[in-house]
C-alpha positions as CSV (number, residue, x, y, z in Angstrom):
1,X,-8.3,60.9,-17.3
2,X,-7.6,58.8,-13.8
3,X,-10.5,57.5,-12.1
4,X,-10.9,59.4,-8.1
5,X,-9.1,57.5,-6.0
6,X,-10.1,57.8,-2.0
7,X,-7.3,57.4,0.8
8,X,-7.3,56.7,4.4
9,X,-4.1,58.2,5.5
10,X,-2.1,56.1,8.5
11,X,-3.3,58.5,11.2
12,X,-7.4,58.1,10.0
13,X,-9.4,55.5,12.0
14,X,-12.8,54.8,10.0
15,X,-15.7,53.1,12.3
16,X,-19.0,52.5,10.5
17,X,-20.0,51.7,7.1
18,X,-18.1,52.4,3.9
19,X,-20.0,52.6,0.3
20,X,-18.7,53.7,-3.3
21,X,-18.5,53.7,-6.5
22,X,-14.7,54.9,-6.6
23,X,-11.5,52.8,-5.7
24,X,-10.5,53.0,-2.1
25,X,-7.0,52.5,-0.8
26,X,-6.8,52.0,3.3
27,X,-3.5,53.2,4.9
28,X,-4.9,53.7,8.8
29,X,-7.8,51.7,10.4
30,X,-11.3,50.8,9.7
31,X,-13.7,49.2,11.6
32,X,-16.9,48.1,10.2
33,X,-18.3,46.8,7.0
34,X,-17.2,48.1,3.1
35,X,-19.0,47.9,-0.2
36,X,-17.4,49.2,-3.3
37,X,-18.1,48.8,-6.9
38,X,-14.6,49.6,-7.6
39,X,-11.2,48.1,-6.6
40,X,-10.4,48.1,-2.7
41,X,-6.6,48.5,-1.8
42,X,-5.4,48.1,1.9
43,X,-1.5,49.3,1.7
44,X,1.2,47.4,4.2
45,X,0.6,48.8,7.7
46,X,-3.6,49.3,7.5
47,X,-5.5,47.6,9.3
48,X,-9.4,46.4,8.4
49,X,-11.8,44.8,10.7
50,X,-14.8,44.2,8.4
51,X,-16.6,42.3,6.1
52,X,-15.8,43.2,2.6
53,X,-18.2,43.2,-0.6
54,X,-16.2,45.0,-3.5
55,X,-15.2,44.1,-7.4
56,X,-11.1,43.3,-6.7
57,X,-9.5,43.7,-4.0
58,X,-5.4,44.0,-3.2
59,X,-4.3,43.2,0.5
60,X,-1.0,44.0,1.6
61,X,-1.9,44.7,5.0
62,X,-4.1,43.2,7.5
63,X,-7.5,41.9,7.0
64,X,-10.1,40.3,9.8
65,X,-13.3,39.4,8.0
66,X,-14.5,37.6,5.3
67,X,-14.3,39.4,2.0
68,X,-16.5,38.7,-1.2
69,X,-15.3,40.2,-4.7
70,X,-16.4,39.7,-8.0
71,X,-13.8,39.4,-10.4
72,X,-10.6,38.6,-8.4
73,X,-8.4,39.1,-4.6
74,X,-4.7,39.5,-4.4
75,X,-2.9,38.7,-1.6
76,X,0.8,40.2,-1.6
77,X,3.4,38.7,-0.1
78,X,3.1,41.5,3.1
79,X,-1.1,40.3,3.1
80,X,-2.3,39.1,6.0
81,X,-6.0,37.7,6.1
82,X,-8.2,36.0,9.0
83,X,-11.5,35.0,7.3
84,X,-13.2,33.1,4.1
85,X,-12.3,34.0,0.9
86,X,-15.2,34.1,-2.2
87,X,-14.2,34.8,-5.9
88,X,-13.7,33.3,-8.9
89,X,-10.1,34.3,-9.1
90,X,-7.9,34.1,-6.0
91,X,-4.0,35.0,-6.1
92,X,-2.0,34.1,-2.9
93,X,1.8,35.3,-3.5
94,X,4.4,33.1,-1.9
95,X,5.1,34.7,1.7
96,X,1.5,35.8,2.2
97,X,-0.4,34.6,5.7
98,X,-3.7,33.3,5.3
99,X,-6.6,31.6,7.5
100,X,-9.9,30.5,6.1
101,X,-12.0,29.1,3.2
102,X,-12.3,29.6,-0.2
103,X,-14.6,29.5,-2.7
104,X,-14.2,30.3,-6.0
105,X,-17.8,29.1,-7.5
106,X,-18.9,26.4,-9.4
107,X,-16.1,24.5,-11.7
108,X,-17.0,23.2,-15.2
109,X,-15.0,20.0,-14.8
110,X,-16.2,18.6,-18.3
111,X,-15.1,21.4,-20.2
112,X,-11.2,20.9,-18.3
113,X,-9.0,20.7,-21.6
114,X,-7.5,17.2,-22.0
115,X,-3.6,17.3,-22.1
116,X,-1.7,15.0,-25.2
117,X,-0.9,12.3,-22.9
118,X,-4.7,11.6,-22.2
119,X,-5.6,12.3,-26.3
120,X,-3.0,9.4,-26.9
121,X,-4.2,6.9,-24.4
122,X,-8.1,7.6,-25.7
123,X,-6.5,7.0,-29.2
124,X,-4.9,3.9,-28.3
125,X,-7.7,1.4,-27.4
126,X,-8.7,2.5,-31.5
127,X,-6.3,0.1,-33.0
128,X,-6.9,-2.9,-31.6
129,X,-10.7,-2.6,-33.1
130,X,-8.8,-2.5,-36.6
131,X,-10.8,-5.5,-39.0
132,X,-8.3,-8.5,-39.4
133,X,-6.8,-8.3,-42.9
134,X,-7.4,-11.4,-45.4
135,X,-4.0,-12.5,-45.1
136,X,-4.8,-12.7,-41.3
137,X,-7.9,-14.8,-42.0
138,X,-6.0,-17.1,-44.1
139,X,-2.8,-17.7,-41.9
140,X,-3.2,-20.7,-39.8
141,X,-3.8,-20.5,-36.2
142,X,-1.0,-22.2,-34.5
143,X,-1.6,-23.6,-31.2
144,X,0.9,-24.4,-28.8
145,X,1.0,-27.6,-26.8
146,X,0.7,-27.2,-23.1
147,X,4.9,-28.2,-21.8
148,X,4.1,-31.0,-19.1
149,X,5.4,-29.6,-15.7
150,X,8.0,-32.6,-14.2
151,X,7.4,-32.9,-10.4
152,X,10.2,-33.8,-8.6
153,X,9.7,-37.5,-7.5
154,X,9.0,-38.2,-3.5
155,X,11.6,-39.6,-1.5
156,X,10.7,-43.1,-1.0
157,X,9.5,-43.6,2.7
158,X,11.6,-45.8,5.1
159,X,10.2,-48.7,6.6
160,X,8.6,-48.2,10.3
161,X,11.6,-49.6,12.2
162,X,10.4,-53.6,13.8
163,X,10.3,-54.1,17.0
164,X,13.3,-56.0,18.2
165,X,13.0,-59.8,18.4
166,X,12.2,-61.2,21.7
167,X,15.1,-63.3,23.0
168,X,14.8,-66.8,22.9
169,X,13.5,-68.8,25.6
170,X,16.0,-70.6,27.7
171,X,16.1,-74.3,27.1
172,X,14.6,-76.4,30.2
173,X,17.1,-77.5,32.5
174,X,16.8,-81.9,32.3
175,X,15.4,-83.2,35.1
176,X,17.6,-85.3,37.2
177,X,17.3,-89.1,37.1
178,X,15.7,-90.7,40.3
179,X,17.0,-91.8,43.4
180,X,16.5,-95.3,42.5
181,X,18.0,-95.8,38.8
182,X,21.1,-94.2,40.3
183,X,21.6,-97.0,42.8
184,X,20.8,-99.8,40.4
185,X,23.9,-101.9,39.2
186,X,24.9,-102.6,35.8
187,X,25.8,-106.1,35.3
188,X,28.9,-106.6,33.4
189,X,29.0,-107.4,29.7
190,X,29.5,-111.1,29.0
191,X,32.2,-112.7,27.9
192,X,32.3,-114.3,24.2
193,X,34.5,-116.6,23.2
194,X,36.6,-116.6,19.9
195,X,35.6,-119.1,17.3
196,X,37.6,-120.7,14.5
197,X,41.0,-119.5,15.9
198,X,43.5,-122.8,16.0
199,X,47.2,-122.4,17.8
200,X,50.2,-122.7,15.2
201,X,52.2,-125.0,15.2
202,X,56.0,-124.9,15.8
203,X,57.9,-126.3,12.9
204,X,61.0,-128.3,14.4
């Protein structure tokens, strides 16, 4: 047997408060607030200014007001919605308009099922905890010698460039002799006469 269903044809406009305990599908207007226990449906082309308080709730037309449900609200692709948004279960289809909050309640994130990737990275720390084996403990433990680093050798400095040598000092000029030693006469060397020198004679 179907449950009653209630209608708002397109030509009804509703102003006041609606309450039930039937699903109610809106095809015209309503103005007001709405409180079902039941399923509320508002079909492409109604209209609903209110505040909504119902169990689920289907919008394909337009809604302005916030609207509170307790299992779930579907927005079709036609929905159009102005307001906040409260349930634990919201469904917005691709091509639906929406402006406003929304809260789906309080979210258990410890209880957030871990995916394999983040199972095989918590498993992986595990192994290097492992004991050493005895053959591990008896191997040697090589060390390896620190490789000396070369540094490239400076570039030997130039020498600061000397000053250039001052030039030698000119040599002082002589001094001329005196008035006086110029004038003075040499006498002449004397004569010497040859000795042991005897004339040849002529043989006749």
């Amino acid at each position: 047997m179907n449950e009653p269903i209630t209608i708002i044809g397109t030509d009804t406009v509703v102003s006041g408060n609606l309450e039930g305990d039937e699903d109610l599908t809106i095809e015209g207007r309503v103005e007001g607030s709405i409180s079902l226990s039941k399923t509320l449906t508002i079909e492409a082309g109604g209209v609903v200014r209110a505040n909504i308080n119902v169990r689920n709730a289907i919008i394909s037309g337009v809604l302005v007001g916030n609207i509170e449900a307790q299992e779930s609200v579907h927005l079709t692709e036609q929905g159009r919605v102005v307001g906040d948004i409260s349930a634990p279960r919201v469904i917005l289809v691709d091509g639906a308009s929406f402006r406003g909050n929304i809260d789906m309640g309080d979210i258990d994130v410890d209880a957030a099922p871990q995916t394999t990737r983040t199972r095989s990275r918590a498993a992986a720390p595990a192994r290097a905890t492992e004991e050493p084996t005895a053959a591990e403990e008896a191997a040697p433990v090589r060390m390896r010698r620190p490789v000396p680093v070369r540094t490239p050798a400076k570039p030997a400095e130039k020498p600061a460039a000397q000053p250039a040598a001052k030039a030698a000092a000119p040599a002082p000029a002589a001094r001329p002799l005196p008035q006086k030693v110029l004038n003075k006469k040499i006498p002449p060397a004397p004569k010497v006469r040859a000795v042991g020198k005897a004339k040849a004679k002529k043989k006749s």
